[in-house]
C-alpha positions as CSV (number, residue, x, y, z in Angstrom):
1,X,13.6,3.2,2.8
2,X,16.0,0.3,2.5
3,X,18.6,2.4,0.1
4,X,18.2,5.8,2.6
5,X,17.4,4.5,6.4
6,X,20.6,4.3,8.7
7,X,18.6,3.8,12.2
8,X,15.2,4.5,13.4
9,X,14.8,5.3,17.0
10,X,11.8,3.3,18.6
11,X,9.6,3.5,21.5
12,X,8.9,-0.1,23.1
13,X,7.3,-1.6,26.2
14,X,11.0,-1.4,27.6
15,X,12.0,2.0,26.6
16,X,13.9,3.7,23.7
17,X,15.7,1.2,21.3
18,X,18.0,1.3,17.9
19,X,17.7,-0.5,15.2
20,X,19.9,-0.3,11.9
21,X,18.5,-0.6,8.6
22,X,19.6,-4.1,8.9
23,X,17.9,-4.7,12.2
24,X,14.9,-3.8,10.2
25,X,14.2,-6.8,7.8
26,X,13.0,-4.9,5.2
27,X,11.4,-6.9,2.0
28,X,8.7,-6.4,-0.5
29,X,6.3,-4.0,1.5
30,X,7.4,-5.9,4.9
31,X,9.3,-5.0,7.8
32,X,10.4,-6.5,11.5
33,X,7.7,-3.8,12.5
34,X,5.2,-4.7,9.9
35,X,5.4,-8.6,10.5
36,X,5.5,-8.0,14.3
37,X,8.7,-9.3,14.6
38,X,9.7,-6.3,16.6
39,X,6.6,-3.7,18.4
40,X,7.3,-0.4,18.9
41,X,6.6,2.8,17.6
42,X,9.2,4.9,15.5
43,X,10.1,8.4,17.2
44,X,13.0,9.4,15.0
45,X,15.1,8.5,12.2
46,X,18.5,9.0,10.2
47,X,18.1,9.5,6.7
48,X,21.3,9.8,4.1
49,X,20.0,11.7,1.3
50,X,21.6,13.1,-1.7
51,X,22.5,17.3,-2.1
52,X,20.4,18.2,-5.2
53,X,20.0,21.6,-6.9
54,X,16.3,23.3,-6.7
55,X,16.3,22.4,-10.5
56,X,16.7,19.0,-10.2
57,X,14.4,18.6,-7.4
58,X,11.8,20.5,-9.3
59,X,12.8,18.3,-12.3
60,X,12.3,15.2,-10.2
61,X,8.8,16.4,-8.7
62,X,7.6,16.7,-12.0
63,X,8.7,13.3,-12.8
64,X,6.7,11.7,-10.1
65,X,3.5,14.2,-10.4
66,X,3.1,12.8,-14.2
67,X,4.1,8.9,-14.0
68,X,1.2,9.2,-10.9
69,X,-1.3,11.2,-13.0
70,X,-1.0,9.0,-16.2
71,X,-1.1,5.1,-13.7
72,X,-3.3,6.4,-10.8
73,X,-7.0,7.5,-10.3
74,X,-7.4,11.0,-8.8
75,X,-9.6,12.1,-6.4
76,X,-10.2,9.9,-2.5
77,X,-8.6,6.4,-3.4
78,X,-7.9,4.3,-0.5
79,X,-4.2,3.8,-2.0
80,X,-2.9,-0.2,-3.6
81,X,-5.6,-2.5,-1.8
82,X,-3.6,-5.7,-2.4
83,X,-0.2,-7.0,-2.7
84,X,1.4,-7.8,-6.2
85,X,2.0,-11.4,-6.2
86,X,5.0,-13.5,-6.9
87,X,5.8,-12.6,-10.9
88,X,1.9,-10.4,-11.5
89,X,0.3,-7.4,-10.4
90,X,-2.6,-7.3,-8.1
91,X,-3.9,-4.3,-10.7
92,X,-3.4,-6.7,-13.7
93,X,-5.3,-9.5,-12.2
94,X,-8.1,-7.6,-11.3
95,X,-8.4,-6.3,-14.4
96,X,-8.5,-9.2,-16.1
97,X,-11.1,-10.8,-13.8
98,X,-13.5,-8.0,-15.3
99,X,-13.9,-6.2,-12.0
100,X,-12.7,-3.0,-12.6
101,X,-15.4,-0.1,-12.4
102,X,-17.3,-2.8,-10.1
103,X,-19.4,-0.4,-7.0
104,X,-20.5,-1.7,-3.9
105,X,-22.3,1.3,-2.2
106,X,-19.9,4.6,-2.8
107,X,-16.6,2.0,-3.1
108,X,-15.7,1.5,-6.5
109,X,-12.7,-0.4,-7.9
110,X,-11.2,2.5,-10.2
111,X,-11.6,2.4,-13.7
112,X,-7.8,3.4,-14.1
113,X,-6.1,1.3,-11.9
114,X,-7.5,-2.1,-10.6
115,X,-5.8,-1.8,-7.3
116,X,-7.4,1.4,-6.4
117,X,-10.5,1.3,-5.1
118,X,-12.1,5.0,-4.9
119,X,-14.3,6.6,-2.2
120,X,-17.1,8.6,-4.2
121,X,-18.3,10.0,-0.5
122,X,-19.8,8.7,2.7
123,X,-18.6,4.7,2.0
124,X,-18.8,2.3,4.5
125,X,-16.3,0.0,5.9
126,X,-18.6,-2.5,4.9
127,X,-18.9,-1.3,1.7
128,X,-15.3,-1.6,1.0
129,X,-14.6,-5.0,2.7
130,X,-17.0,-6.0,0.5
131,X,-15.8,-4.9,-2.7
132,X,-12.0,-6.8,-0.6
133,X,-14.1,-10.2,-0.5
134,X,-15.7,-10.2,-4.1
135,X,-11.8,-9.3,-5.7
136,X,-9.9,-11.9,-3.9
137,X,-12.9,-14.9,-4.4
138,X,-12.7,-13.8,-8.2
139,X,-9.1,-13.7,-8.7
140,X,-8.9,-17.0,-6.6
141,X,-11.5,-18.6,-8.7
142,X,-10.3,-17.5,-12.0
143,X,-6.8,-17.6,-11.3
144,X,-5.8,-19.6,-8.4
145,X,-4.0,-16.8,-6.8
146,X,-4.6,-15.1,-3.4
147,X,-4.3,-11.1,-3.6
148,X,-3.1,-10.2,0.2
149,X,-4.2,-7.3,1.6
150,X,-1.5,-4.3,1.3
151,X,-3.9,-1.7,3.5
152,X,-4.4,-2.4,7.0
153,X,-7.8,-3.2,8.4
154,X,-8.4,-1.3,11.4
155,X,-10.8,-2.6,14.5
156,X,-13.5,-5.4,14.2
157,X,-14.4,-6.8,11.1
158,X,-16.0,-10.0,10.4
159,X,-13.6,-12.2,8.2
């Protein structure tokens, strides 16, 4: 979003408010919004984007469709769990600690990509923070590095 945003449009306690793409903070997966720097919700948005032919678009698409079928499971993931750390991949760790292919319940950590953990049908929340607990206690314990969530956990859950 960095290299396309020009302002987002958001809705706060106090009203309607602009922010540039500077006012935004972005980072590595981090925001003024994600670190709740600022709160609001985004309404609208200005995007530049680039005039392309329906070829190269198409060419693009296809691009995309096969780098994700060839690095990511298919089927119900939940999406990159954790984080890459400073100079590793969350996905590299956890494969190294052994744990991919690990099931609590219907979670499973995919046997493609580490940092996917897939939904085989009716999983529990529990199930998957679970399966959140056993990776980052393993990767701590057999590499001294803390995998950070990247997904979002969502009412009460017992930390």
């Amino acid at each position: 979003m960095n290299d396309n945003l020009v302002w987002v449009e958001l809705l706060t306690k106090n009203g309607r408010e602009k922010l540039s793409v500077g006012q935004m903070g972005y980072g590595y997966r981090t925001s003024v919004l994600k670190r709740g720097e600022k709160n609001g919700i985004i309404l609208s948005a200005l995007l530049k984007l680039k005039n392309s032919t329906k070829e190269e678009v198409s060419v693009k698409i296809d691009q995309f469709s096969e780098r994700r079928k060839a690095t990511q499971p298919p089927g119900a993931s939940m999406g990159s769990m954790f984080k890459n750390p400073e100079g590793d991949y969350a996905g590299r760790l956890i494969e190294a600690a052994g744990l991919k292919g690990t099931r609590i319940g219907s979670a499973e950590i995919s046997m493609v990509h580490g940092n996917f953990f897939i939904n085989h049908g009716e999983t529990k929340a529990e199930d998957v923070r679970a399966l959140i607990v056993l990776v980052q206690k393993t990767v701590l314990e057999k590499f001294d590095t803390h995998l950070e969530l990247e997904v979002e956990l969502v009412g009460e859950w017992n930390v």
